[in-house]
Backbone as numpy.savetxt, mean C-alpha at the origin, in Angstrom:
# Nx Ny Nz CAx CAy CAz Cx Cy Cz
15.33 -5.78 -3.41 15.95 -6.93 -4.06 15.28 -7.22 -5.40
13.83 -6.99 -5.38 13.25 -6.88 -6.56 13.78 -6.34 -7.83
13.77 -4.92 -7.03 13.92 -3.85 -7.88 15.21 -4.14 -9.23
16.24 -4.37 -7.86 17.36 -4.66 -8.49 17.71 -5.72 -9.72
16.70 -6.59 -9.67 16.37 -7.66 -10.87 15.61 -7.21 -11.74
14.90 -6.10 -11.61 13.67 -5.10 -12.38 12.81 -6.30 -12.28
12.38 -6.74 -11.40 11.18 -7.95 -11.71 9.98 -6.95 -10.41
10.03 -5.80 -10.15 9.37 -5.57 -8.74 7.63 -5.28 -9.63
7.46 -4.52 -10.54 5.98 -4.31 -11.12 5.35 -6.13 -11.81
6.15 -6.73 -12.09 5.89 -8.34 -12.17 5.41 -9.11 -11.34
5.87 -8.76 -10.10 5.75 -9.18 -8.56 4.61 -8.69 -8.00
4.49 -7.17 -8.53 3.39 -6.54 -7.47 1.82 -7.01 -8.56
2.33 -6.97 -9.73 1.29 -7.18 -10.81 0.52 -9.38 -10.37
1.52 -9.76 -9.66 0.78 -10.69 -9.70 0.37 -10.95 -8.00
0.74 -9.93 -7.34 0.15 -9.74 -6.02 -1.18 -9.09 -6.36
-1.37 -8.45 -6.82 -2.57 -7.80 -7.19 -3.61 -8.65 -7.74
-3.57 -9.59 -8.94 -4.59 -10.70 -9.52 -4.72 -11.67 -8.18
-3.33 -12.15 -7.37 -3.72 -12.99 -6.05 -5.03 -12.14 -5.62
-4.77 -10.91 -4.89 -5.06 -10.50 -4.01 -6.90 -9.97 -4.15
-6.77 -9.91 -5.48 -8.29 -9.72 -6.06 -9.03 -10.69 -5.98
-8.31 -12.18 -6.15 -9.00 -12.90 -6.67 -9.35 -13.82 -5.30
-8.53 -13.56 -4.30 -8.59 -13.53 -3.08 -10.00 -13.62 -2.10
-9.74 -12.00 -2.45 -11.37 -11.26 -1.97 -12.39 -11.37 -2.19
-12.08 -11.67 -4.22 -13.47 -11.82 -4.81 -14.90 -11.77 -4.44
-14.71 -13.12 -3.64 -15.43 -14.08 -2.87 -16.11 -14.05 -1.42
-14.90 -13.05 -0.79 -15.00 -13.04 0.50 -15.19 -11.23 0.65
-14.83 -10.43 0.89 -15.10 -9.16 0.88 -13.91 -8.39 -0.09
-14.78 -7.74 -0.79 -13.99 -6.51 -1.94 -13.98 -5.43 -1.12
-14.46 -5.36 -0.40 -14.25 -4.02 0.35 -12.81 -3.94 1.38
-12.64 -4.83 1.51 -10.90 -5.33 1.89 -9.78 -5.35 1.12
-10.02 -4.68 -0.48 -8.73 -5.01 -1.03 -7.80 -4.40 -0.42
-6.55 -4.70 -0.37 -5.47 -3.76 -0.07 -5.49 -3.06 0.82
-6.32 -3.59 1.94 -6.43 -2.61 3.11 -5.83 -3.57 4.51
-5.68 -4.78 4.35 -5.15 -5.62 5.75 -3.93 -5.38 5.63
-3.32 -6.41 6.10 -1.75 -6.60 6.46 -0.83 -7.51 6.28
-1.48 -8.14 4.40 -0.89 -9.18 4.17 0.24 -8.81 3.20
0.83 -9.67 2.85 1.88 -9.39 1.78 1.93 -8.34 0.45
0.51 -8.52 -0.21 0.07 -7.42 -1.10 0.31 -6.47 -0.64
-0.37 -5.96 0.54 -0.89 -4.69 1.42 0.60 -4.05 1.34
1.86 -4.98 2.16 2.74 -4.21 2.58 3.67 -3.70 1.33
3.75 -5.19 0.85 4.68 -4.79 -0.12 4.32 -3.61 -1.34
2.72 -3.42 -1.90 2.34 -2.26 -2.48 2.76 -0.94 -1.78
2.55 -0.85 -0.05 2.67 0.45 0.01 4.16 0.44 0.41
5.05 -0.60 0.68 6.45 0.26 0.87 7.06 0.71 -1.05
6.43 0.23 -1.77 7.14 0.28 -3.29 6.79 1.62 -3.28
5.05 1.92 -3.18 4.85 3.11 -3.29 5.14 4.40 -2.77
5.89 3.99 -1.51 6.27 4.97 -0.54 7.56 5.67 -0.76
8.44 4.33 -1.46 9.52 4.48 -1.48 10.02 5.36 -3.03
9.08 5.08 -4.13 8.86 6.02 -5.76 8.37 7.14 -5.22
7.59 7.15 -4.50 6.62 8.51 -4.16 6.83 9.79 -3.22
8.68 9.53 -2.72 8.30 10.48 -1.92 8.88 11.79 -2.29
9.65 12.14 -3.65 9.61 13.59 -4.01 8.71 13.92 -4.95
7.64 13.32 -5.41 5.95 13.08 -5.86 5.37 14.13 -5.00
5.09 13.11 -3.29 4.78 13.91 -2.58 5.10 15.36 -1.69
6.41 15.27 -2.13 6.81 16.86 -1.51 6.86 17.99 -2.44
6.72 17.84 -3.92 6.26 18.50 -4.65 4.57 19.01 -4.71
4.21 17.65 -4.28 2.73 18.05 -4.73 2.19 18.48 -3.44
2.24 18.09 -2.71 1.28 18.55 -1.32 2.10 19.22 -0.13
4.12 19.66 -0.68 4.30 20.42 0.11 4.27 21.57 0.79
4.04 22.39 -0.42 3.65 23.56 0.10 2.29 24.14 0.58
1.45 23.19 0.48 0.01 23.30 1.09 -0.02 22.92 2.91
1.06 21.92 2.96 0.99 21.45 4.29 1.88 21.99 4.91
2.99 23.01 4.77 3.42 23.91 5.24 3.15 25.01 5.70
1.79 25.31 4.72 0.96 26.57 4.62 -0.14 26.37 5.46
-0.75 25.22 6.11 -1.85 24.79 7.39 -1.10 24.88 8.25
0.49 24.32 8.12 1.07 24.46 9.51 1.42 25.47 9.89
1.49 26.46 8.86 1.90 28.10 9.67 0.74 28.88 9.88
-0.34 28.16 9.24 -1.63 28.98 9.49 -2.56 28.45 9.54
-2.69 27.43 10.96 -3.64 26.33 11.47 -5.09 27.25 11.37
-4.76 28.41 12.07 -6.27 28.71 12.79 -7.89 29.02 12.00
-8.84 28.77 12.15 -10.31 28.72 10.75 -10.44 27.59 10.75
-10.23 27.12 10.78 -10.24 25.62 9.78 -11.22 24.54 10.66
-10.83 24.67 12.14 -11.78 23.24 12.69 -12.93 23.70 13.44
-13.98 22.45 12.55 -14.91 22.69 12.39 -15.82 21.44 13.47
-14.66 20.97 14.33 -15.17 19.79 15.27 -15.96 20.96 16.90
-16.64 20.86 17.46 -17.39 21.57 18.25 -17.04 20.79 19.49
-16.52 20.06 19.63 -15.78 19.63 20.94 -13.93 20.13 21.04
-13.94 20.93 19.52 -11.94 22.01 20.12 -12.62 23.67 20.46
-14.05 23.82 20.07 -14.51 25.37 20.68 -15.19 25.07 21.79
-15.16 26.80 22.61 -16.71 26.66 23.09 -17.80 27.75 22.42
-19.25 27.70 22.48 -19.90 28.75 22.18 -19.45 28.87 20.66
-19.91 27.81 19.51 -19.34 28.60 18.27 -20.92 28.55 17.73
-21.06 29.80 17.22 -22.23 30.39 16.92 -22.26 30.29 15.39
-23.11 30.32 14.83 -23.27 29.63 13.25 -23.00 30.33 12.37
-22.88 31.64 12.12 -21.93 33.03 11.40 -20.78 32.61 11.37
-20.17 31.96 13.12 -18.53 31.89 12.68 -18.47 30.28 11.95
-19.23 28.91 12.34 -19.45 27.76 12.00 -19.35 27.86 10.70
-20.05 29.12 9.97 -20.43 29.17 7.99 -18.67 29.53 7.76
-18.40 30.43 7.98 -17.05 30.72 7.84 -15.79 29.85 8.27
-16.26 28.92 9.02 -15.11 28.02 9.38 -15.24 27.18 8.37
-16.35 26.63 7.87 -17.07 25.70 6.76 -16.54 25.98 5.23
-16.16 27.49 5.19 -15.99 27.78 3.96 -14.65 28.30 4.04
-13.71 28.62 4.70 -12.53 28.48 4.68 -11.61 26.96 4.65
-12.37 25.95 5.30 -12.01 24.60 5.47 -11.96 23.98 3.94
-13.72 24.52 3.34 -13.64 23.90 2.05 -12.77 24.69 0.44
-12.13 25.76 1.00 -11.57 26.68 -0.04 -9.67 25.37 0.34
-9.53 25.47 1.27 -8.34 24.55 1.73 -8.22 22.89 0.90
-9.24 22.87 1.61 -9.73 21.03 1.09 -9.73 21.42 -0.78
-10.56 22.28 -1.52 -10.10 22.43 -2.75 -9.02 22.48 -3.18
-8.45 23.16 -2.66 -6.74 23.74 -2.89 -5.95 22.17 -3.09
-6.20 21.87 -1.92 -5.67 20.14 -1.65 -5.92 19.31 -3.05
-7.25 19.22 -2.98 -7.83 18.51 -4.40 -7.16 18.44 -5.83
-7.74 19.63 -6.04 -6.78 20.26 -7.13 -5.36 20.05 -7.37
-4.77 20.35 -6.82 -3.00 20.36 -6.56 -3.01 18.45 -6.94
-3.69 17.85 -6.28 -3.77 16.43 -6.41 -4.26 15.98 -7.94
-5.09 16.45 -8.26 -5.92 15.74 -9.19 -5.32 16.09 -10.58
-4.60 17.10 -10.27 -3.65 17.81 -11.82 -2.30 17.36 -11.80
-1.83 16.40 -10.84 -0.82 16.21 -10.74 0.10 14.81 -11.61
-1.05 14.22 -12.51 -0.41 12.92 -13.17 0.61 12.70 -13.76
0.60 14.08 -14.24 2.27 14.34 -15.43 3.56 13.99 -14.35
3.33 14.70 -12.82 4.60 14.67 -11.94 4.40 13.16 -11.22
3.78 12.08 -11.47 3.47 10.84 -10.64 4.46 10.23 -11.57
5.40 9.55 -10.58 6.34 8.23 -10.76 5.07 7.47 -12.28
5.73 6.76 -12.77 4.74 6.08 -14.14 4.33 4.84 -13.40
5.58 4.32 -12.52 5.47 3.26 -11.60 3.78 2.86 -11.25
4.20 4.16 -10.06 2.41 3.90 -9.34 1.52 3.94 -10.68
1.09 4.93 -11.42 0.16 4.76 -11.81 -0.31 3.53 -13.12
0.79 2.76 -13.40 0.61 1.79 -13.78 0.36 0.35 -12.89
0.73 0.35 -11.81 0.12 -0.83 -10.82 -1.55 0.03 -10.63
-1.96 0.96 -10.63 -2.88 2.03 -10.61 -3.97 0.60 -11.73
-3.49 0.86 -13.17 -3.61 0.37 -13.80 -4.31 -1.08 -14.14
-3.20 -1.78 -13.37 -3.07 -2.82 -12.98 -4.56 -3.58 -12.22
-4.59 -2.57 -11.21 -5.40 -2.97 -10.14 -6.55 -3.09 -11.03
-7.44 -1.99 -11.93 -8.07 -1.34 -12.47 -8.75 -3.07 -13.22
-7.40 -3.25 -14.35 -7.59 -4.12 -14.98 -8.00 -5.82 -14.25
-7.46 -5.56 -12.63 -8.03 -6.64 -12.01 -9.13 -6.73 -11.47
-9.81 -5.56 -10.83 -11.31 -5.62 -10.17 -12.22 -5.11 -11.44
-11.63 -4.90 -12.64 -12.85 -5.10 -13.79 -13.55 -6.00 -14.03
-12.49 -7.11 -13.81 -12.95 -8.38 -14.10 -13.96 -8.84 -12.95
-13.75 -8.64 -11.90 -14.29 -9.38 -10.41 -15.64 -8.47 -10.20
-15.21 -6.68 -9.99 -16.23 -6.47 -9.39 -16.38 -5.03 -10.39
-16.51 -4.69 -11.27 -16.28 -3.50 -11.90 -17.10 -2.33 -11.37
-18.30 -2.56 -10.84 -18.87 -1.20 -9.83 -17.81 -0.78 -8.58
-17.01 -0.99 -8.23 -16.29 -1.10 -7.27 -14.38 -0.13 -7.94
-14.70 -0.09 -9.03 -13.09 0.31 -9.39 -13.10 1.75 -9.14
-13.72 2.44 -9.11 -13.23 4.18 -8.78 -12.78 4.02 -7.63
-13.76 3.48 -6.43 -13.74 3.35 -4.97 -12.15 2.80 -4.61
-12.22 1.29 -5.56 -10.61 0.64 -4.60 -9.64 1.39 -5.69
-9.82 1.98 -6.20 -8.13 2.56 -7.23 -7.92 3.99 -6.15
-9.28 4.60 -5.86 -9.37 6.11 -5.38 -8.55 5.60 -3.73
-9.10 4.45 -3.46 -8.73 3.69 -1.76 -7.55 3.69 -1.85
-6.63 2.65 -3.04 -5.64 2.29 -3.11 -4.55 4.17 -2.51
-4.72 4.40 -3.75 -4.09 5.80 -4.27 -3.86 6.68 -3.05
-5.16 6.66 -2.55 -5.45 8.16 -1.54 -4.62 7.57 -0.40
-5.52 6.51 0.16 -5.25 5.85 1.63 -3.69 5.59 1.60
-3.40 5.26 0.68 -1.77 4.46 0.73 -1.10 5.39 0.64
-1.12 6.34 0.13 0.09 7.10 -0.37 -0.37 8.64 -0.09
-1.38 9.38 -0.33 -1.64 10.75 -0.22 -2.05 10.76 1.40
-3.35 10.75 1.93 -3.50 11.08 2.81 -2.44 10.61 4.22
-1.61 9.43 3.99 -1.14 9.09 5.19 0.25 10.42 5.11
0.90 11.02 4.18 1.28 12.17 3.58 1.25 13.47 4.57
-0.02 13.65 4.12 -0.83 14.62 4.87 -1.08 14.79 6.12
-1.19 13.77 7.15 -1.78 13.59 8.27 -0.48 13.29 9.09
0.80 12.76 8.45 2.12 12.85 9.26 3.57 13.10 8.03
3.42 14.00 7.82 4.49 15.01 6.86 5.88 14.81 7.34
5.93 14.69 8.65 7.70 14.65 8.75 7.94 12.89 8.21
6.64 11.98 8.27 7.46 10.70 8.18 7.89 10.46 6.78
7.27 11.75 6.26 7.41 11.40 4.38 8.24 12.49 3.80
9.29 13.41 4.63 10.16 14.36 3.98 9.77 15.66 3.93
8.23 15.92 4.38 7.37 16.93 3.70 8.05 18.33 4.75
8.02 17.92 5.78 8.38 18.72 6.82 9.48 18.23 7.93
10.25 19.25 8.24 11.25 18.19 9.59 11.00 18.60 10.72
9.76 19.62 11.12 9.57 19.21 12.71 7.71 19.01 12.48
7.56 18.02 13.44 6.29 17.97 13.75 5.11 19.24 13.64
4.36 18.94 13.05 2.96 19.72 13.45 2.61 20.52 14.48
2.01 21.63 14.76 1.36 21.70 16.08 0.62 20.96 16.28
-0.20 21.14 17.41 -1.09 20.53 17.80 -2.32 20.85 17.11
-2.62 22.11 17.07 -3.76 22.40 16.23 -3.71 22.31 14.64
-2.64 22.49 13.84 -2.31 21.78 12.84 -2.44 20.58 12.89
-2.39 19.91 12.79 -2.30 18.54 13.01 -3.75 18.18 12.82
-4.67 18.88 13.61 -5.84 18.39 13.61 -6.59 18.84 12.52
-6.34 20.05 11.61 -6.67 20.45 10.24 -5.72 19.08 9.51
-5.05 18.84 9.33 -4.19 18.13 8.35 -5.21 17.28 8.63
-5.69 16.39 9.59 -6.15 14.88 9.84 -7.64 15.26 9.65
-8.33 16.51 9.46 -9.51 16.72 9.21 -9.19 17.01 7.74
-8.68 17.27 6.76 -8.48 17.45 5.54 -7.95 15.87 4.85
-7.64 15.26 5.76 -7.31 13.57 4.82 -8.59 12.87 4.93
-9.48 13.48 6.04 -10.70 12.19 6.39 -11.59 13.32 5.26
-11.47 14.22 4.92 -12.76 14.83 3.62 -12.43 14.19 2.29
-10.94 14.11 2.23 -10.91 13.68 1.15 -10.66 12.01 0.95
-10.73 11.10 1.72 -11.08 10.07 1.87 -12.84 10.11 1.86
-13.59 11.10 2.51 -15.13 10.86 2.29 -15.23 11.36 0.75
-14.35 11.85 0.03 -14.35 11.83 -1.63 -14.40 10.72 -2.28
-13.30 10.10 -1.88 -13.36 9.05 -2.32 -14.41 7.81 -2.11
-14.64 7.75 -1.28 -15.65 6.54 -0.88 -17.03 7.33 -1.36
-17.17 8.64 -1.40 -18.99 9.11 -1.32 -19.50 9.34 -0.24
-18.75 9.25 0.86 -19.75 9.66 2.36 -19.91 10.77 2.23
-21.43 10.77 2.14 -21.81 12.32 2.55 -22.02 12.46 3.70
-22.73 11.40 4.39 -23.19 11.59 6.14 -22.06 10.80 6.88
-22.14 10.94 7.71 -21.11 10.66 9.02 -21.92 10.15 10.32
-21.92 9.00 10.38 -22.88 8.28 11.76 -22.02 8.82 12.89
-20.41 8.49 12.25 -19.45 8.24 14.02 -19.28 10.11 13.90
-19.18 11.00 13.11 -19.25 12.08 13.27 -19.98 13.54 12.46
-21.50 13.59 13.31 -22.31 14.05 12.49 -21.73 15.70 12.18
-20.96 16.27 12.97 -20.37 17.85 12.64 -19.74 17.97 11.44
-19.39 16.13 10.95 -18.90 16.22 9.42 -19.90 16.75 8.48
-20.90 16.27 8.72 -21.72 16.45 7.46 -22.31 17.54 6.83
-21.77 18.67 7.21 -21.53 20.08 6.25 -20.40 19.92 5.32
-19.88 19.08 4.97 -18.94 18.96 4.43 -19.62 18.02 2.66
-21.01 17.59 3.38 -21.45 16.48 2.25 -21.68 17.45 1.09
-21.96 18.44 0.77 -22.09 19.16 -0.53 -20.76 19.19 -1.22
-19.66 19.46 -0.45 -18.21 19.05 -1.15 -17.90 17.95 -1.42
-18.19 16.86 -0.51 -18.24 15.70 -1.38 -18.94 15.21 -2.50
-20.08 15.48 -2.70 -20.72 15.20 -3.72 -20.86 16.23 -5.31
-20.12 17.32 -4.96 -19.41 18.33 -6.19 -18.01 17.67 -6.80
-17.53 16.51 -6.05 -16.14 16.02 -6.62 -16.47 15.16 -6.79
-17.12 14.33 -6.87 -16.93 13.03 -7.57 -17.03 12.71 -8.90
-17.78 13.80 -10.04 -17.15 13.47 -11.32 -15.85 14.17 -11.66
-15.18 14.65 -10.97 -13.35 14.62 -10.88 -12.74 13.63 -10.53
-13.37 13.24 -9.54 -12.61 11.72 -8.87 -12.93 10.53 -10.51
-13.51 10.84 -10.61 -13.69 10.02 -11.75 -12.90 10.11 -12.70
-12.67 11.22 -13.69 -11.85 11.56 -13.95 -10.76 11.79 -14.00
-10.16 11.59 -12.58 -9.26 11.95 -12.02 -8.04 9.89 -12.01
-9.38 9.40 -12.45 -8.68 7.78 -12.27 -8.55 7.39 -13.00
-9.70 7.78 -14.35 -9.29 7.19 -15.54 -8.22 8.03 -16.37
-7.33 9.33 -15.70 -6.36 9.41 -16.04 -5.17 8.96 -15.48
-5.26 8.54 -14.46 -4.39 8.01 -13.19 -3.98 6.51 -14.09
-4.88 5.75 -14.27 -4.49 4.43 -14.75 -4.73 4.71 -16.77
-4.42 5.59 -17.24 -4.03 5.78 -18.31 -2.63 6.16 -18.89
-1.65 4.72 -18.68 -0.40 4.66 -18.93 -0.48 3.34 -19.93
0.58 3.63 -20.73 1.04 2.65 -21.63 2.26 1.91 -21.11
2.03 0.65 -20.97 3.26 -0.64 -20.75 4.54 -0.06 -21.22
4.74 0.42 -22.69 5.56 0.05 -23.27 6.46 1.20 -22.89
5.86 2.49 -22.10 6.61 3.43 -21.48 7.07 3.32 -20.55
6.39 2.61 -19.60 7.36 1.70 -18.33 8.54 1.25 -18.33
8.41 0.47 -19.63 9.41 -0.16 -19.93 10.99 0.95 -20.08
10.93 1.90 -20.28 12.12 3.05 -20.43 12.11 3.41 -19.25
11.91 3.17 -18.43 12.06 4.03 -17.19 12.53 3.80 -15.88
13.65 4.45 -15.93 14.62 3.75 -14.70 14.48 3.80 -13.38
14.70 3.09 -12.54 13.97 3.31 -11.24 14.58 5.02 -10.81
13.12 5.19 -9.83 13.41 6.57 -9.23 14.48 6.81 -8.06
14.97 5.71 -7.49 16.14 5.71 -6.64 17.43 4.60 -6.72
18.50 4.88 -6.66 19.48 3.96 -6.64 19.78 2.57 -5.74
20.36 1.74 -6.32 20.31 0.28 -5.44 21.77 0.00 -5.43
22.23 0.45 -4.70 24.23 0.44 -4.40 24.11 -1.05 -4.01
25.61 -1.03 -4.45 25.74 -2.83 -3.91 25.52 -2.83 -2.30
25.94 -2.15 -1.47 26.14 -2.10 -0.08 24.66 -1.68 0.29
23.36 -1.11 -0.12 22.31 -1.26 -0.11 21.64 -3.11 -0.42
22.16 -3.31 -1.48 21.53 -4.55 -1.68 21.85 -5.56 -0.57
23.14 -5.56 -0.07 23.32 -6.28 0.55 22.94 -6.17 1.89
22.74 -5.38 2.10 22.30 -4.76 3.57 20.72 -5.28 3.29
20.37 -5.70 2.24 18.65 -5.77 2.28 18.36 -7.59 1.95
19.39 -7.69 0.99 19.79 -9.23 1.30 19.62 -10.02 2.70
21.15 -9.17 3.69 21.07 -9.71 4.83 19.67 -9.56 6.04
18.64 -8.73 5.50 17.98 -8.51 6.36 16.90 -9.27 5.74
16.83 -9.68 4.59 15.89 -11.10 4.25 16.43 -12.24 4.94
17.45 -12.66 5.11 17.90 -13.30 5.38 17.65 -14.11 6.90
17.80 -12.83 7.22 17.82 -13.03 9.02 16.37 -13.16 9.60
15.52 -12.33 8.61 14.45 -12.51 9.34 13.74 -14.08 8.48
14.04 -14.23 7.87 13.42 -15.64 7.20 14.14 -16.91 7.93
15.42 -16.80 8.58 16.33 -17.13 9.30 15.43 -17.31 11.39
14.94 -16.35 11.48 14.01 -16.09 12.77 13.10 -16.62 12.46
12.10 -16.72 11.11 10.84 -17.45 11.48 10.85 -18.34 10.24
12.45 -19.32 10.54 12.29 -20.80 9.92 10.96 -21.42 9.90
10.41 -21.91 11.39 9.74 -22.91 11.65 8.43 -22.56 11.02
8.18 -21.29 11.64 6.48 -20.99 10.89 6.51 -20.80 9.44
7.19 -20.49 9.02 7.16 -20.74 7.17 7.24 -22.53 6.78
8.31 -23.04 7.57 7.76 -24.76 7.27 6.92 -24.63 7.08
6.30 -24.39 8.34 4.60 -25.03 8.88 4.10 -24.61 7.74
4.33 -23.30 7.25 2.96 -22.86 6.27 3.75 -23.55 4.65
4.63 -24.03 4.48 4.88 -24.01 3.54 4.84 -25.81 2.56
4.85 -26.60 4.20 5.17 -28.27 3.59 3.70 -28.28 3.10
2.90 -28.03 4.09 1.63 -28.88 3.79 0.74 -28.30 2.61
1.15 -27.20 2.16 0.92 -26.44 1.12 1.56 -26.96 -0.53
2.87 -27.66 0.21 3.41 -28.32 -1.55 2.55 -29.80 -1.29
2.27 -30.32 -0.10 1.58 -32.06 -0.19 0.14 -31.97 -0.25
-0.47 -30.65 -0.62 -1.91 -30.72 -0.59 -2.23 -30.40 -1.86
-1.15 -29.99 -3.01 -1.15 -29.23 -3.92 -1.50 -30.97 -5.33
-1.84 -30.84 -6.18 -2.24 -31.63 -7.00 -2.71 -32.91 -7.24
-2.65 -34.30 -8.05 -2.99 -35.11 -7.57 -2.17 -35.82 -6.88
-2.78 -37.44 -6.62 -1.91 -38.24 -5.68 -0.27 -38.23 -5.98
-0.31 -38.65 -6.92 1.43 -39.14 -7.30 1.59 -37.85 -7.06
1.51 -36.56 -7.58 2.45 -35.20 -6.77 2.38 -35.05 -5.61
1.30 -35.43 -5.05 1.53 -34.85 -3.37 1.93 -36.09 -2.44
2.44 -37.47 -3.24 2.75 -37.93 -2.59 4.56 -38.12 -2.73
4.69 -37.38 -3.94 6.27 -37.33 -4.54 6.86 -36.38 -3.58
5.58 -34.87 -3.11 5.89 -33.86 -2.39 6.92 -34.31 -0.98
5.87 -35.44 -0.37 6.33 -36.20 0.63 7.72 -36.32 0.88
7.66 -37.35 -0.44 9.31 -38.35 -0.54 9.94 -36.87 -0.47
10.20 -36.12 -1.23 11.13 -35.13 -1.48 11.08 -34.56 -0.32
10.28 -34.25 0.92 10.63 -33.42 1.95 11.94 -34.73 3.25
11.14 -35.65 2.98 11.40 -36.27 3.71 12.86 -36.64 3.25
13.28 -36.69 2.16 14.72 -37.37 1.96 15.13 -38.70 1.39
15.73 -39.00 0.71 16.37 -40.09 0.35 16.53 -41.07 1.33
16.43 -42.26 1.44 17.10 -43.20 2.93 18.27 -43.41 2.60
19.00 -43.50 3.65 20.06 -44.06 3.77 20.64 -45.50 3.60
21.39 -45.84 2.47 21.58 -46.95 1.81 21.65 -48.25 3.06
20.96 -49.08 3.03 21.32 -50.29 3.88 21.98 -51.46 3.61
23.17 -51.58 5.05 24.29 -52.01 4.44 23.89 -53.70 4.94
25.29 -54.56 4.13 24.91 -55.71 4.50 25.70 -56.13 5.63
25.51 -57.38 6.08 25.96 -58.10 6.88 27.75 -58.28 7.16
27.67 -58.92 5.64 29.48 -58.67 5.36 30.31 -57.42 5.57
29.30 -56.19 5.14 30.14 -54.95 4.74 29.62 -54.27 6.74
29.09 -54.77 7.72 29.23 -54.09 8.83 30.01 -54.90 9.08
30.60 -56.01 9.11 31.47 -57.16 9.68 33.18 -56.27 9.36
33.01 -56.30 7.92 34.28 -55.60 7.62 34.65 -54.02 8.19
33.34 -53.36 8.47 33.66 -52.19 8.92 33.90 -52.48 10.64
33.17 -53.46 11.02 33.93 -53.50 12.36 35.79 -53.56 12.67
35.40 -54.94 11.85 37.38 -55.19 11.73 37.89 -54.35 11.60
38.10 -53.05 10.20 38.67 -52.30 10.21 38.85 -51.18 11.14
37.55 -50.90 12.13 37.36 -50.09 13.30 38.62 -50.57 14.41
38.61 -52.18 14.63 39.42 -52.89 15.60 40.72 -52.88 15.41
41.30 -52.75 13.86 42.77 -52.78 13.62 43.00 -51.21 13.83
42.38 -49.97 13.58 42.67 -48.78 13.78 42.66 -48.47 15.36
């Protein structure tokens, strides 16, 4: 519905200053990671620009694990007896993969919707202000977590593939999103899983790419946005179909939006506004009549 007004990067641009300014205070390490309004509404926009992004960029890699799972896991509770000759070689086939992945990703800005990487941007320009040691981490969080690795780890829900994974695929795909999530964040060690941590020399060889890799990500100009038409169509019979489903569900949870919404306009400024807030919820009274004029409305009740 946004979209369709072109007001949706306006919307998300001031979900984002909320949502920073939010945290500020309370934990930065939470941006964009709960389940509030920011959260959702960023990743369905992004999901919804991003998904022939993502089947260009990471499809043919995740087609290529799924036809050729086997090397790759390096967890010691899917073998038995793995002896450290084959462990080096599982280690270095895993990390020739996980590169492949990288790469394909990190060269990919020219083919990214302008969309994302200007809320990219966005974000950038909001935790500069708040927490600026912190912006590789939540742009790399935003980016990866939201949109690439969840990609990766379930491909049919994003176009990439139309039948499920194997089983042992599956578990390379979901071991190749958690390396490159420990890219992003810097984990080299692994408390909840120490068999990761052959992996910490690859993490710590990428992170001046990741770096790199963001300050080209959020290196877009406004004024090119501005030309650029959305990446999917909004038919009237779409809109309305999305209309009615605002509708209904705002329609289902009348009461709890009151709740959250009166005491929020009567708490809001000084007295005379929050007490004007009042009058206005409450209503106009109903004119009170006189003596004469119920007398006459009786009579006329009695002759009818």
């Amino acid at each position: 519905m946004f979209e369709s007004r072109k007001m949706t990067i306006q919307i998300m641009r001031d979900l984002i200053v909320a949502e920073v300014d939010e945290q500020a205070d309370v934990n930065p390490s939470m941006l964009l990671r709960g389940n509030n309004t920011a959260f959702k509404m960023l990743k369905g926009y992004v999901e919804i620009l991003g998904l022939d992004y993502l089947n260009q960029t990471l499809g043919m890699l995740v087609k290529f694990v799924n036809n050729n799972p086997e090397g790759y896991d390096i967890n010691p509770a899917h073998m038995d007896d793995l002896d450290e000759e084959e462990l080096e070689a599982r280690v270095a086939k895993l990390t020739d993969i996980v590169n492949e992945f990288w790469e394909q990703i990190v060269t990919s800005t020219e083919n990214m919707p302008i969309q994302i990487r200007f809320l990219c941007r966005q974000l950038q320009h909001a935790v500069e202000e708040k927490f600026p040691e912190k912006r590789i981490i939540v742009i790399g969080e935003f980016f990866f977590n939201r949109l690439i690795c969840p990609a990766i780890a379930t491909p049919v829900a994003y176009g990439i593939m139309d039948e499920e994974p194997s089983e042992e695929a599956r578990r390379v795909l979901i071991l190749i999103r958690t390396i490159l999530l420990n890219i992003v964040h810097g984990n080299q060690v692994s408390q909840k899983h120490p068999w990761m941590n052959v992996m910490g020399d690859l993490v710590l060889e990428r992170q001046d790419s990741l770096q790199v890799f963001v300050d080209e990500l959020c290196n877009v100009d406004e004024a090119e946005l501005n030309t650029v038409q959305s990446a999917y169509e909004i038919t009237p019979d779409l809109l309305a179909e999305s209309a009615h489903n605002v509708y209904m569900k705002m329609k289902e949870d009348k009461l709890p939006i009151m709740a959250k919404l009166l005491p929020d306009l009567r708490e809001t400024g000084n007295v005379a506004e929050r007490l004007q807030a009042i009058l206005k919820d409450l209503g106009l009274p109903k004119p009170k009549k006189s003596k004469a004029a119920i007398a006459a409305a009786a009579a006329n009740e009695k002759k009818g």
